[in-house]
One Martini backbone bead per residue (centre of mass of N, CA, C, O) as a GRO file, in nm:
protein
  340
    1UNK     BB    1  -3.766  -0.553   9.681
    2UNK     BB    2  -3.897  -0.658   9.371
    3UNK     BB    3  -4.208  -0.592   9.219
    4UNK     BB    4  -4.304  -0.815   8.985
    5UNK     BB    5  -4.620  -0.722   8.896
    6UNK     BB    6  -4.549  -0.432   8.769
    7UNK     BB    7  -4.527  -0.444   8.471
    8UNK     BB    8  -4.842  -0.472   8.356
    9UNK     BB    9  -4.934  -0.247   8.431
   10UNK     BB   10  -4.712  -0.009   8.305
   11UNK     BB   11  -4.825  -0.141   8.035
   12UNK     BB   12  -5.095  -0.056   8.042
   13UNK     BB   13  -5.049   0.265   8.149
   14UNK     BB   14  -4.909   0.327   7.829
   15UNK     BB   15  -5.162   0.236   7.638
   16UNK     BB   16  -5.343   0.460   7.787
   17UNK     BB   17  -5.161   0.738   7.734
   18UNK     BB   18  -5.029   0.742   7.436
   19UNK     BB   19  -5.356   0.822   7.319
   20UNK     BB   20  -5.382   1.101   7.435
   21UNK     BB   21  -5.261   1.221   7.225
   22UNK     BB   22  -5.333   1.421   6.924
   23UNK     BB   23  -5.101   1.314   6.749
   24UNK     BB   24  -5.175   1.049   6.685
   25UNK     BB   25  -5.473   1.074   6.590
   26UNK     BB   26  -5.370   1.233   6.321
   27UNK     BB   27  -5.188   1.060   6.208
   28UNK     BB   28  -5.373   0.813   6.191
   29UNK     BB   29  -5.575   0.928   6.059
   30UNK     BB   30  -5.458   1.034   5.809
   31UNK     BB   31  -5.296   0.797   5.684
   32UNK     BB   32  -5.590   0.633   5.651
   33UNK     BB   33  -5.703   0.821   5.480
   34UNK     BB   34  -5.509   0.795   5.253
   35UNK     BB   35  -5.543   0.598   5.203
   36UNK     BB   36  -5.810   0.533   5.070
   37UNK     BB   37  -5.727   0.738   4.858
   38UNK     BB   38  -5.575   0.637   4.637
   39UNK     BB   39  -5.780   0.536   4.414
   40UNK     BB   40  -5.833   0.837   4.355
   41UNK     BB   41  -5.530   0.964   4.292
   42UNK     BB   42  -5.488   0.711   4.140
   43UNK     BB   43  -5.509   0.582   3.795
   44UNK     BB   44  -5.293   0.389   3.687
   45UNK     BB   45  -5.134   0.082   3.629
   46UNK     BB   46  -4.882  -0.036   3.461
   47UNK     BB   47  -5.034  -0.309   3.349
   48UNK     BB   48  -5.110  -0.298   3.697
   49UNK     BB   49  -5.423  -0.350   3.901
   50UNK     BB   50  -5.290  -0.185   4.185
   51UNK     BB   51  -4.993  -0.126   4.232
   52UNK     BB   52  -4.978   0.205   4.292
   53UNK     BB   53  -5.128   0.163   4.537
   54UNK     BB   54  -4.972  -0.060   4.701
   55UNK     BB   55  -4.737   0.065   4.747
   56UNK     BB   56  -4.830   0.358   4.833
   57UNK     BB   57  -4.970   0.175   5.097
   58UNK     BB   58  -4.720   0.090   5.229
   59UNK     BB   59  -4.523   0.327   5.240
   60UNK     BB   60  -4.742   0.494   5.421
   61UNK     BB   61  -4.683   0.255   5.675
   62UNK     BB   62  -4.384   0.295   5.695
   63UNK     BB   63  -4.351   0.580   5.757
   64UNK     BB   64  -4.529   0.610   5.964
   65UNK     BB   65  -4.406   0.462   6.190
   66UNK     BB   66  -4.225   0.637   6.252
   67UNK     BB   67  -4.384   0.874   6.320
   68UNK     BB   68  -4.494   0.753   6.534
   69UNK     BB   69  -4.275   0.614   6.732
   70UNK     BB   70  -4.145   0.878   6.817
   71UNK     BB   71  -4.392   1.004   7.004
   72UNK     BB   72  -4.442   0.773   7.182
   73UNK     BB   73  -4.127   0.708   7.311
   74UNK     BB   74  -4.099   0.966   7.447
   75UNK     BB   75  -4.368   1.012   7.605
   76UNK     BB   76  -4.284   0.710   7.734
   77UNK     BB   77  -3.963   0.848   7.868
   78UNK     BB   78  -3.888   1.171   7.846
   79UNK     BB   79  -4.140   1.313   7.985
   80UNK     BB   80  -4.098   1.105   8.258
   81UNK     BB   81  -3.819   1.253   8.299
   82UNK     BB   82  -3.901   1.549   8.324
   83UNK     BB   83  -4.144   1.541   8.491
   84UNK     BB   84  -4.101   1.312   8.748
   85UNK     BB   85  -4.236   0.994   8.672
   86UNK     BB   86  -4.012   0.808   8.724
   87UNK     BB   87  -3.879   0.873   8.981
   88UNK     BB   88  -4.108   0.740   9.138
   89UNK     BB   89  -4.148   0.485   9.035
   90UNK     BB   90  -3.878   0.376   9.113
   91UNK     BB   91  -3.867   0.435   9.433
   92UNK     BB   92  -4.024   0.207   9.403
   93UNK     BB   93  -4.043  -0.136   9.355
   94UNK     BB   94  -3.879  -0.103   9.101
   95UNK     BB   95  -3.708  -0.187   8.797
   96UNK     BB   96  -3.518  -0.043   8.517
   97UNK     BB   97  -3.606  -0.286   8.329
   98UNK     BB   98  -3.893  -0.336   8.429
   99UNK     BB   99  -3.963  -0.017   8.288
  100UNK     BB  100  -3.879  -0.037   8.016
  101UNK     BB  101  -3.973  -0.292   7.897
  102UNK     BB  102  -4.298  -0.164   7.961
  103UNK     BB  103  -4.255   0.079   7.762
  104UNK     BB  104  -4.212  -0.127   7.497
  105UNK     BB  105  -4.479  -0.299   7.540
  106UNK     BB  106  -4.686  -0.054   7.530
  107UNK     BB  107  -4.582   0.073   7.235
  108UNK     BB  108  -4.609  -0.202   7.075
  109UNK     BB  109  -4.925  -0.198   7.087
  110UNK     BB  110  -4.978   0.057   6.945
  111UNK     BB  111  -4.848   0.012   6.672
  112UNK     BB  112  -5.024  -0.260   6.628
  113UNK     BB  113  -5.270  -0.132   6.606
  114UNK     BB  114  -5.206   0.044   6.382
  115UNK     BB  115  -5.099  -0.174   6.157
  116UNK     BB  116  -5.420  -0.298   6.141
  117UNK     BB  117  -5.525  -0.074   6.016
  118UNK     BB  118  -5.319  -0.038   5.782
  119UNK     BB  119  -5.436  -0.317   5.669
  120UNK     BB  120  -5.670  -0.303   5.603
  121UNK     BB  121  -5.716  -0.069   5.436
  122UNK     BB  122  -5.534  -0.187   5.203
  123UNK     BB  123  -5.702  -0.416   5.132
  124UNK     BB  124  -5.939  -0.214   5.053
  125UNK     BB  125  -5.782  -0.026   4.845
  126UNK     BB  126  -5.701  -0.282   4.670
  127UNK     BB  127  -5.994  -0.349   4.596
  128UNK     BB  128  -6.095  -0.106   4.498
  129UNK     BB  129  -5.860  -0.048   4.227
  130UNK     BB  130  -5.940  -0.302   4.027
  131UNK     BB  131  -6.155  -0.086   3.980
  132UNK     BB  132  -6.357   0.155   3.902
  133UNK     BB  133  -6.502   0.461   4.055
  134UNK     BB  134  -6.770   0.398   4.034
  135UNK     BB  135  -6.746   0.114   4.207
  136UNK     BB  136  -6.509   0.133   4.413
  137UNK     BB  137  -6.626   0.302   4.652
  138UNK     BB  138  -6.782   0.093   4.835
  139UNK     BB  139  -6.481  -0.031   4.957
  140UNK     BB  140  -6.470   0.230   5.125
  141UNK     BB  141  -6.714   0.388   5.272
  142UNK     BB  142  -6.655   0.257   5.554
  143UNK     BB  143  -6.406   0.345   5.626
  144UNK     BB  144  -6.524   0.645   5.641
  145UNK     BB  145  -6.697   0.616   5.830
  146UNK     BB  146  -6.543   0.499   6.054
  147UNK     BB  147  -6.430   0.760   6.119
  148UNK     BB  148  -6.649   0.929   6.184
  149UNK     BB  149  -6.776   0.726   6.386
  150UNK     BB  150  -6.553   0.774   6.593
  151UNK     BB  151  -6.534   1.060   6.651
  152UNK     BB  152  -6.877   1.083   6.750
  153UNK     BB  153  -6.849   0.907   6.964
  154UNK     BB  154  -6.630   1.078   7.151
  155UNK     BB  155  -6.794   1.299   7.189
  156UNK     BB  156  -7.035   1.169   7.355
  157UNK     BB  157  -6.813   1.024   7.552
  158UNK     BB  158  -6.694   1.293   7.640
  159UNK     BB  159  -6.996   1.483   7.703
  160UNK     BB  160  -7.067   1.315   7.925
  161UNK     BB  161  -6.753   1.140   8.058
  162UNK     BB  162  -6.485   1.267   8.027
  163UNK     BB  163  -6.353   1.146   7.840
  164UNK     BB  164  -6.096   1.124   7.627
  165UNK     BB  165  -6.102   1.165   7.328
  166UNK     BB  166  -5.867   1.062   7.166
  167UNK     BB  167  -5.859   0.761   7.272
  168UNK     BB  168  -6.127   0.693   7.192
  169UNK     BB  169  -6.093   0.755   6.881
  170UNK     BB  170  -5.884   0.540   6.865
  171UNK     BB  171  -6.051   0.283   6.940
  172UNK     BB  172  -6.303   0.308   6.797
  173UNK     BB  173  -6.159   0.263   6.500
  174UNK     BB  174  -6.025   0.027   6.546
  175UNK     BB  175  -6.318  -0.139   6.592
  176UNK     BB  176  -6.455  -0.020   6.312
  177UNK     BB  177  -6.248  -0.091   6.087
  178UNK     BB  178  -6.308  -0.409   6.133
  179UNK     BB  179  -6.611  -0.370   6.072
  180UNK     BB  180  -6.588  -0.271   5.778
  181UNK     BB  181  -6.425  -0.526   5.683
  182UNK     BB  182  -6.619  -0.733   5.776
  183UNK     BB  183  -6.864  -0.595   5.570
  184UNK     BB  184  -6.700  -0.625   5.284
  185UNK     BB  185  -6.632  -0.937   5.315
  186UNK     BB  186  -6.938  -1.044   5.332
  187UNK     BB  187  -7.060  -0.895   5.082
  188UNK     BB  188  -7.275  -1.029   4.813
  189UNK     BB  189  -7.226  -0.758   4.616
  190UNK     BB  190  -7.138  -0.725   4.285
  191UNK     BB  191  -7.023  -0.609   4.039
  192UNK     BB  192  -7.016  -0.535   3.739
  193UNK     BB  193  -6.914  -0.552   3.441
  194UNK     BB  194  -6.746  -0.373   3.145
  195UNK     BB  195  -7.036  -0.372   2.962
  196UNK     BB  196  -7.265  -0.508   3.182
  197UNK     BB  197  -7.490  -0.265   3.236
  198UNK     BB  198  -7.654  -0.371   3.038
  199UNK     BB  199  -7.887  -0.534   2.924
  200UNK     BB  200  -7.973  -0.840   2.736
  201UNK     BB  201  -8.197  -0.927   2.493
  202UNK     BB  202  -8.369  -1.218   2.526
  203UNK     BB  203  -8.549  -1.467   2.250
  204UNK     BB  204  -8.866  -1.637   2.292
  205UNK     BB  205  -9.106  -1.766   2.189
  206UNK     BB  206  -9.210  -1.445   2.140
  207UNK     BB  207  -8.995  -1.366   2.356
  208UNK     BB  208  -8.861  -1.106   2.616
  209UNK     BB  209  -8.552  -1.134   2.802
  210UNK     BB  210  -8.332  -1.072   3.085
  211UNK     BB  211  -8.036  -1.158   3.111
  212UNK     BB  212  -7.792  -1.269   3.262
  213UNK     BB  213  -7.547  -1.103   3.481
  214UNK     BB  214  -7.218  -1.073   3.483
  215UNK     BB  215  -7.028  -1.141   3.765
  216UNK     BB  216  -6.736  -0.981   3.957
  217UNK     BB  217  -6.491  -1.130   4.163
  218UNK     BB  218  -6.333  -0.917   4.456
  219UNK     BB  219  -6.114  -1.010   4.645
  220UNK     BB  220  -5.915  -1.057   4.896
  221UNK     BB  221  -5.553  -0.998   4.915
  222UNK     BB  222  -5.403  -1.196   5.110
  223UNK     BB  223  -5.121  -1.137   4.994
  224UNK     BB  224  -5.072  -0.876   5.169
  225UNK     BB  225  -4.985  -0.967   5.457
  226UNK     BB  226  -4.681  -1.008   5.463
  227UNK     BB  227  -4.594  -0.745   5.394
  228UNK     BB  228  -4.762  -0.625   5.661
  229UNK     BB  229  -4.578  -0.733   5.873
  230UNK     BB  230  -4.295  -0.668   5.789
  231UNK     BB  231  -4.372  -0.350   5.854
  232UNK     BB  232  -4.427  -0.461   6.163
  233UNK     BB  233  -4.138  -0.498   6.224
  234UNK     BB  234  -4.014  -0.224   6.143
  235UNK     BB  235  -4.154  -0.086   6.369
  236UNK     BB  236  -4.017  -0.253   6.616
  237UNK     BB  237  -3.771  -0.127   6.539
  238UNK     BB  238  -3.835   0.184   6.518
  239UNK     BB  239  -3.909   0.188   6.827
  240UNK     BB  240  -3.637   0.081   6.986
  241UNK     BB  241  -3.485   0.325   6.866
  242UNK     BB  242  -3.672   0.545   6.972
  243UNK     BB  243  -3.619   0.473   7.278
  244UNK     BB  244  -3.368   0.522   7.276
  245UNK     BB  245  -3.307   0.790   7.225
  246UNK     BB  246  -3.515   0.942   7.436
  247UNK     BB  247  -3.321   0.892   7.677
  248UNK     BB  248  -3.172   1.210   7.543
  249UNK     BB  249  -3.412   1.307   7.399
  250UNK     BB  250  -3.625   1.444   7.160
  251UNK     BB  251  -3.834   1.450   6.941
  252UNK     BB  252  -3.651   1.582   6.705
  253UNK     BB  253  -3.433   1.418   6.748
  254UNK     BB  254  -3.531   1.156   6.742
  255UNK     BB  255  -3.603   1.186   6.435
  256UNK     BB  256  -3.355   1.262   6.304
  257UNK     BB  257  -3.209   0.980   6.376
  258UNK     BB  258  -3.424   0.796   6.265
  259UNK     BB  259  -3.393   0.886   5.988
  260UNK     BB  260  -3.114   0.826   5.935
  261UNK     BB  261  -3.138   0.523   5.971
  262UNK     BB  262  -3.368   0.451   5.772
  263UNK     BB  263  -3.149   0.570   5.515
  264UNK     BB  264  -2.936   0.408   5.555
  265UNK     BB  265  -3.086   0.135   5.563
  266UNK     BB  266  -3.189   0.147   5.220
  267UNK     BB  267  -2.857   0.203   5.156
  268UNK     BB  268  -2.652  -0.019   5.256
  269UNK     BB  269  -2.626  -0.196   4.983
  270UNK     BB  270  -2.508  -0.009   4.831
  271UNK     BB  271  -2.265   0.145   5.052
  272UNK     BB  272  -2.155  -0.152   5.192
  273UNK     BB  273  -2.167  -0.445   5.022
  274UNK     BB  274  -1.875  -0.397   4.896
  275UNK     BB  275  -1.724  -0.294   5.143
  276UNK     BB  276  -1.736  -0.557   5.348
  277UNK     BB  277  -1.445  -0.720   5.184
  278UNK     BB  278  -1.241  -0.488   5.251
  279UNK     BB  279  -1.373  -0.391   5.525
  280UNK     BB  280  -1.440  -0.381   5.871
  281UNK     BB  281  -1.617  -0.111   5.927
  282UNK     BB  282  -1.810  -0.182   5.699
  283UNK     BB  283  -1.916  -0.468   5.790
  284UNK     BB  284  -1.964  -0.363   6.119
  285UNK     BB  285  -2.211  -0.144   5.979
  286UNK     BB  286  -2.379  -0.359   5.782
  287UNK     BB  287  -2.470  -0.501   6.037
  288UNK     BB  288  -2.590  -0.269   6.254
  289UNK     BB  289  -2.764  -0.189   6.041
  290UNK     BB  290  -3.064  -0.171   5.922
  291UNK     BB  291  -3.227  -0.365   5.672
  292UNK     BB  292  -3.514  -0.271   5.512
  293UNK     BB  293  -3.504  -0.451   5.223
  294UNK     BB  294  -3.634  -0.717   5.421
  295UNK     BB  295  -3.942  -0.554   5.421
  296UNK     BB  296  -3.945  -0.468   5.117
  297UNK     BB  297  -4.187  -0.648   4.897
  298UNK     BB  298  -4.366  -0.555   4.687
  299UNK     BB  299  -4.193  -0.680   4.407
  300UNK     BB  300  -4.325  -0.974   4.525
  301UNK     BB  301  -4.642  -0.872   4.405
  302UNK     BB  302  -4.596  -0.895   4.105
  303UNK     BB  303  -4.809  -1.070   3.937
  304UNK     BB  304  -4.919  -1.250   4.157
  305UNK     BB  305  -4.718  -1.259   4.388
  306UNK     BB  306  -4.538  -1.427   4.666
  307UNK     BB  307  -4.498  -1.438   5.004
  308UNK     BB  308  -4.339  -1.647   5.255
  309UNK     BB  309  -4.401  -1.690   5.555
  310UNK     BB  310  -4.089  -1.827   5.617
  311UNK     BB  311  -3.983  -1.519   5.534
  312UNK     BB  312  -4.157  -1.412   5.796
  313UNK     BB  313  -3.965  -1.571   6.000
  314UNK     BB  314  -3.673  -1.478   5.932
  315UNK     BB  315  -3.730  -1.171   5.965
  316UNK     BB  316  -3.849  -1.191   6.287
  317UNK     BB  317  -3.527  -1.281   6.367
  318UNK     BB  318  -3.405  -1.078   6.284
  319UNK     BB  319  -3.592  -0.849   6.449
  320UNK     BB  320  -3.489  -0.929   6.712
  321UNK     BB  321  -3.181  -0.915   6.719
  322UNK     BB  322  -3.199  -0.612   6.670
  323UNK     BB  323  -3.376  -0.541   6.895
  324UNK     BB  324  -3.238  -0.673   7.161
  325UNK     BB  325  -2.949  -0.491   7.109
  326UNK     BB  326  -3.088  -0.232   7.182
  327UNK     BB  327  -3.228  -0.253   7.454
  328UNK     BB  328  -2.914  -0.300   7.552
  329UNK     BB  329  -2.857  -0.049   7.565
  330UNK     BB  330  -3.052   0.084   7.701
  331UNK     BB  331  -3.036  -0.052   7.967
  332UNK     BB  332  -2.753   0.050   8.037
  333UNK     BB  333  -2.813   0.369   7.993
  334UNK     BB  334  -3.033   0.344   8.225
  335UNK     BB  335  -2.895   0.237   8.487
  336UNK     BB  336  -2.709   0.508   8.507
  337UNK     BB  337  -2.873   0.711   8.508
  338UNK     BB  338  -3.014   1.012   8.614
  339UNK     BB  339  -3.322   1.003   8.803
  340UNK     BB  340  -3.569   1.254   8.947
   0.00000   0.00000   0.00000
């Protein structure tokens, strides 16, 4: 008798173990640290304020969650069969659908922590952008302060509780990056406008007085979250993929396999939506890969421009089908799999 309990135990413990990766958190700090960066080593505008900013730090949690997803899916399935760690799990009264299963909801977790962490970050970014390096670094600093106060708290309960240092520097980083964009979000006091930093002084009764100076609100650009969510589904089929692969492969392999799907799925509309009116092997062929453009939108928020929420409950349909249809894979080739 399989004991049904076994899912969310199993779920717990891969939430837990695969942020003590250090390399997850190096990834993780690095990408999220690089997008803050953004608005400082772009300085260009083409037009509109905050374009190559929004898009290079769209493509950065983009390419990102491959990144990532790719060594927490190893780690969460192909590590513990390597090492018999999934054999013995197996042994006790578990299901190795319901193994698998809860390795795939427990990487889905942490993909989606990263997600958030990376949306955050994009909102500052953008927020950032709209201003000049003077006054635009103010929407930043918090950032900054929360990676740096994220390490220093894990080091202290570290040296302390021996506790992990990795994992708790990644939740710590979740809560703080959160905590800095409510400090962001609700502070009041707004830069002045371009040209008026100097008082400018009105004469009244033979008096001279300065007069009020006005102030630009830069509001947090509530529609990037569409865009944010689109990539964060397009990660939870990049780690679907990546599970599939971990089950036969290592690190190396699993990610040259998921960037050429990657990569062809970015390619598909070019290569063989012409083609597959004429051809059946590329009919479904175009129809197999997942096709990326589908989640990047980034080109549909120029000029003020929204995506609605509508398309990201379709685009969240198409990614749940090909999510599904990946996992009933993986689940077959792990049910027959020799497993020690």
């Amino acid at each position: 008798m399989k004991y049904p309990g076994s899912f969310f135990p199993l779920a717990r413990l891969t939430c837990v173990e695969i942020p003590r990766q250090p390399a997850l958190l190096l990834l993780s700090t690095t990408l999220i640290l690089f997008i803050g960066c953004l608005p400082f080593l772009i300085t260009h505008n083409l037009g509109e304020a905050g374009k190559l900013v929004r898009d290079s730090a769209l493509a950065m949690m983009f390419l990102g969650s491959l990144l990532l997803a790719v060594p927490a899916a190893c780690n969460a399935v192909s590590t513990e069969i390597r090492r018999g760690t999934a054999g013995a799990i197996l042994s006790k009264p578990v299901s190795r659908i319901r193994f698998l299963a809860a390795k795939f909801t427990g990487v889905s977790m942490i993909m989606l922590v990263f997600s958030g962490m990376a949306s955050l970050a994009i909102l500052m970014a953008d927020r950032a952008s709209a201003l000049d390096f003077q006054v635009g670094w103010r929407y930043l600093i918090p950032l900054y302060l929360a990676i740096v106060g994220a390490y220093l708290i894990a080091s202290v309960i570290n040296f302390m509780t021996r506790r992990p240092f990795a994992s708790t520097a990644f939740w710590c980083m979740a809560i703080l990056i959160l905590v800095a964009f409510t400090w962001t979000g609700i502070r009041s006091e707004t830069p002045h406008e371009e040209g008026a930093h100097e008082p400018q002084v009105i004469e009244h009764a033979g008096h001279t007085h300065a007069a009020p100076q006005p102030h630009v609100e830069v509001p947090i650009r509530w529609s990037l979250l569409p865009a944010c969510a689109l990539i964060t589904l397009a990660a939870l089929m990049l780690q679907a993929l990546a599970l599939l692969c971990a089950l036969k492969l290592g690190v190396v392999p699993s990610l040259s396999v998921s960037f050429g799907f990657f990569m062809m799925g970015l390619m598909s509309d070019y290569l063989l939506a012409s083609r597959a009116a004429e051809s059946l092997w590329a009919k479904i062929l175009y129809f197999a890969l997942p096709n990326w453009q589908h989640f990047w939108m980034a080109d549909a928020l120029t000029g003020g421009g929204q995506i609605p929420w509508m398309y990201v409950a379709s685009a969240a349909l198409y990614a749940l089908t090909w999510t599904t249809g990946i996992l009933v894979i993986a689940f077959g080739i792990f049910d027959r799999m020799e497993v020690c």
